[in-house]
N, C-alpha and C positions, 0 to 999 in steps of 0.2 A: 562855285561850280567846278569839277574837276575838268585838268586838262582833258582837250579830246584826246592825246597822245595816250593818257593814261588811261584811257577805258581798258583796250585790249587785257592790259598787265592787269586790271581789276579783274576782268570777266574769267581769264585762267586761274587767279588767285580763288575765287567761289567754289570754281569746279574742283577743285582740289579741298575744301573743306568737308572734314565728315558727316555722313549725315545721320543725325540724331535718333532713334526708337523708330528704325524703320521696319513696319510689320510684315512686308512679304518683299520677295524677292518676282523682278519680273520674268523668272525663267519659269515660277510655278504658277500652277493655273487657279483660277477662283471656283472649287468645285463645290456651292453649295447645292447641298445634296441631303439624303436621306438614305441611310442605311443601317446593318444589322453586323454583328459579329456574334457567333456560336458555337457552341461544342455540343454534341450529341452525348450526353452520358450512357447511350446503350454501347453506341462504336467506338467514341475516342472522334469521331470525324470533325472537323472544324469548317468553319464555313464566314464567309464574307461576303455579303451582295447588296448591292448599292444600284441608285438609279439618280439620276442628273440631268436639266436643262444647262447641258456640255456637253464639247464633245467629247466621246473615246473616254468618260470616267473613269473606266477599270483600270487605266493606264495610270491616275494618279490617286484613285484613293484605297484603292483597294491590296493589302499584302496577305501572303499567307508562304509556311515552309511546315511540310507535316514535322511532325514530333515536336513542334517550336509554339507553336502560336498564329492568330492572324491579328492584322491592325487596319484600322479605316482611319484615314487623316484627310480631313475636309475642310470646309469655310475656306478662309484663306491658308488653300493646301501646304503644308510641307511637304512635298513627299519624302526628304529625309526622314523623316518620323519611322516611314516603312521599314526600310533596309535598317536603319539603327534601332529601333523598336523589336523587329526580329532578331538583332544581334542580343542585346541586351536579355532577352528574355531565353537566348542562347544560352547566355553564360550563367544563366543560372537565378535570375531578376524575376522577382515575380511583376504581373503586369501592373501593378498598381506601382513598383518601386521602378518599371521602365517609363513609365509615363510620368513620375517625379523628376526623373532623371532626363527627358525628353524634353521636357518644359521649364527647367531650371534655369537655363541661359538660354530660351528662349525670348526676344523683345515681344517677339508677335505672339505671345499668348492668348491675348484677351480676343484675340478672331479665329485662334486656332480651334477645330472641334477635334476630338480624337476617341477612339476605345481601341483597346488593344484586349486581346483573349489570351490568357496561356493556357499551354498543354493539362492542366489541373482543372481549366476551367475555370477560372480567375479571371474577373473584368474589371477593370478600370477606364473610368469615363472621363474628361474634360469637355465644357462648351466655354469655352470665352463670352466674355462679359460685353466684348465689344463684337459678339456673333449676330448677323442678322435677323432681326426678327421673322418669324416666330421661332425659336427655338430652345433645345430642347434636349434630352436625353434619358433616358428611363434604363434600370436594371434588374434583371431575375435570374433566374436559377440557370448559369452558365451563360448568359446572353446576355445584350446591353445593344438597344435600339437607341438611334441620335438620328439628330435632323438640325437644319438650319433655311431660312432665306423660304421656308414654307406658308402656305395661302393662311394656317391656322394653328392652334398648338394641338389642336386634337391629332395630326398624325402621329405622332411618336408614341402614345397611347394605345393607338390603334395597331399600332406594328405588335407591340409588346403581348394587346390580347391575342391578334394574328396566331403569333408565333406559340403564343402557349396554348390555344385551345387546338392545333394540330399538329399535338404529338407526336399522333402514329404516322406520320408520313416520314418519309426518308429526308433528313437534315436539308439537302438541294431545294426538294420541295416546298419543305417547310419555310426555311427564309425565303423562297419566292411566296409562298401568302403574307408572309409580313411587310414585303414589299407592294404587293397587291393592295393590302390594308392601306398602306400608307397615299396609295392613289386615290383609293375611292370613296377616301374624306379629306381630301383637295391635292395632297400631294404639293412640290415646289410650286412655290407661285408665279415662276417664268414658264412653266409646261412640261414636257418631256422633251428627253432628246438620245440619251444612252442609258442601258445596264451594264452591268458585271454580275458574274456570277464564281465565285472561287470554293473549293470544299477539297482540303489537304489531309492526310491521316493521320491519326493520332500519335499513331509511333512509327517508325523509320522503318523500311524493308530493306533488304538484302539488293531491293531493286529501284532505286531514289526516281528514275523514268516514270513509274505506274505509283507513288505516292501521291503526287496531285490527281485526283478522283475527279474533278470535273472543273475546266477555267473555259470559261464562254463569255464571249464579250458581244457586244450592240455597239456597236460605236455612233450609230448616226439613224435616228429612226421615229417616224413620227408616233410611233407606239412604240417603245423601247422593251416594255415587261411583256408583252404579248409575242413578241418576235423571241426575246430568250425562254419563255417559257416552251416556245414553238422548239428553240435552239434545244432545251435541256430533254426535251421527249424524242430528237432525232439522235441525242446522246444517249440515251438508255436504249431505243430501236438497235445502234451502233454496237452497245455493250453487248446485247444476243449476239449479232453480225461474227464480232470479233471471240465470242464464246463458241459459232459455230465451225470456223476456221480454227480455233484450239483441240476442238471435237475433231476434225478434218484430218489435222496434224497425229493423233493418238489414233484413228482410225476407225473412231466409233460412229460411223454415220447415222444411224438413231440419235443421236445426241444432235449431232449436225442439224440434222431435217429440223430435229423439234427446235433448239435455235432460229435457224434462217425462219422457220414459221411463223415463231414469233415476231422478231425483226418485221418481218412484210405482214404482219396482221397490221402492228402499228401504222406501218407507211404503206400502203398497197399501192400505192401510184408511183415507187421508189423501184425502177427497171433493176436497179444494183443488185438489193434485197431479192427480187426476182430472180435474177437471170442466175445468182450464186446457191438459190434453192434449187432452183432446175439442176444445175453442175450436178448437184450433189446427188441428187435424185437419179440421174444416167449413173454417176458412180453406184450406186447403190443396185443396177440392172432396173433400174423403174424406169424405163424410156418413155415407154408413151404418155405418164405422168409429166416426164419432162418435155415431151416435144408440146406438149399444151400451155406450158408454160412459157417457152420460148417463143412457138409461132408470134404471139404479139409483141414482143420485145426486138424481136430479127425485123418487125412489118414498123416499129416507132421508130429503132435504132439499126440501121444496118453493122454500125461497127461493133456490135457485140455479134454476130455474124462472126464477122473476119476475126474478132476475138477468140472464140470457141475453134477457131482451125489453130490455131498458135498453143492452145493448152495442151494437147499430149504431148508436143515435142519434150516442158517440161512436168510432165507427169501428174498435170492436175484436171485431166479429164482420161480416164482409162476408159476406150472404146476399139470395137473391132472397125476395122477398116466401112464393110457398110454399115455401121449403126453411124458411123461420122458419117458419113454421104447422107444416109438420113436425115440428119440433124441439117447439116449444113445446106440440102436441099429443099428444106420448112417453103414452103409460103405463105 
């Protein structure tokens, strides 16, 4: 039996041995999941969406940088994989030769899941050997669906048909039905809990700001795909929004109108949408178009009221002294 004296000096001596083929690190999260990586061969747009009984997924498994690539790294996450995956594919790496290089000195491979996309459209996939069952990974024409820790092996299947039998939808949409797919033939078999949604461009602009095209996240939701899908249709309503304020700016208010119109077909019950049609509408001499518009928006919201008295000062409601007393007088 060792002295008792000698335990202490034993007990620091262990903690100081290394420890052997350890497969994750406890800073990264266990995000099994189910998700897509894609590129749109009409646009160049790329796209990465994922769904998880976890929380906040987009934060760990999901990367994208337009003109580069995007990569999904799951099971037992690295999220290193992201940022050096992107790098790699950077310099010049096709994806199959980043995801070699990614897993080379890897210990934790056999639980790592990974795909990674490049700008060409070039997938490469890993599921480690030691991933939870059922899983899985399937590849086609620019795209590569993976899952792990799932109720059955048929979703990974079901993403792949997802995605290819709707084409003609715009890349966002598109991998939200392969995400869809993967739900409604059982999906993770812990439940739901977050999405992500990322879609970067294919090549670089002058403007690096407006290259990422759409990142939506769920972090916490007991239907995660239905709330981002809700997210991705107030992001394109947004996109008229902000095409009608471009119009605004050039000075073409026909353009504007037909924007903001759009915008508030989508959302009608969105006062924003509203009350920035109406503006425009008075700009344009269509008052009474606009005070119909406004009466209910002044009677929900007072403060867009007190709003509408602050816009002429800088120059985004052009009105005569009474057409503002008008306005400003609605009930």
């Amino acid at each position: 039996m060792l002295h008792k004296h000698l335990l202490p000096l034993l007990f620091l001596l262990l903690l100081r041995l290394p420890v052997a083929a350890q497969m994750y690190s406890t800073t990264d999260p266990f995000a099994h999941t189910f998700s897509i990586v894609a590129r749109d061969p009409a646009t160049g747009e790329m796209a990465v969406a994922v769904q998880s009984h976890w929380f906040s997924v987009g934060t760990s498994v999901s990367w994208a940088e337009a003109g580069v690539g995007v990569v999904a790294t799951q099971s037992f996450t690295n999220k290193s994989f992201g940022l050096r995956g992107l790098a790699l594919l950077k310099s010049g790496k096709s994806a199959q030769q980043a995801l070699d290089e990614l897993l080379s000195d890897d210990e934790g491979r056999e639980v790592r899941q990974v795909a990674i996309l490049d700008n060409q459209g070039r997938v490469a996939t890993h599921t480690g050997k030691k991933c939870v069952d059922m899983a899985g990974h399937q590849q086609g024409n620019q795209f590569s669906v993976q899952a792990n820790m799932m109720l059955n092996a048929t979703v990974w299947p079901a993403m792949a048909k997802a995605y290819e039998q709707n084409a003609k939808l715009p890349l966002a949409e598109r991998v939200l039905a392969a995400l869809d797919a993967a739900q409604a033939v059982g999906g993770d078999i812990r439940g739901r809990q977050s999405a992500a949604l990322l879609v970067v461009r294919g090549t670089v602009t002058a403007g690096p700001w407006v290259d990422r095209l759409v990142d939506l996240r769920v972090d916490d939701s007991a239907a995660p795909l239905p709330e981002l899908r809700r997210l991705l249709s107030l992001h394109r309503a947004y996109e008229h929004m902000n095409a009608g304020d471009l119009a605004v700016e050039k000075n073409d208010m026909p353009k504007a109108i037909q924007e903001y119109q759009a915008a508030e077909k989508m959302f009608p019950q969105n006062l924003e949408m509203k009350y920035w049609h109406a503006i425009t509408l008075v700009n344009k001499q269509q008052v009474p178009a606009a005070l119909a518009l406004l009466r209910p928006i002044f009677k929900q919201e007072p403060n867009w009221r007190t709003l509408t008295e602050r816009l002429p000062k800088v120059g985004l409601l052009t009105v005569t002294d009474a057409e503002l007393k008008q306005i400003l007088g609605l009930k």
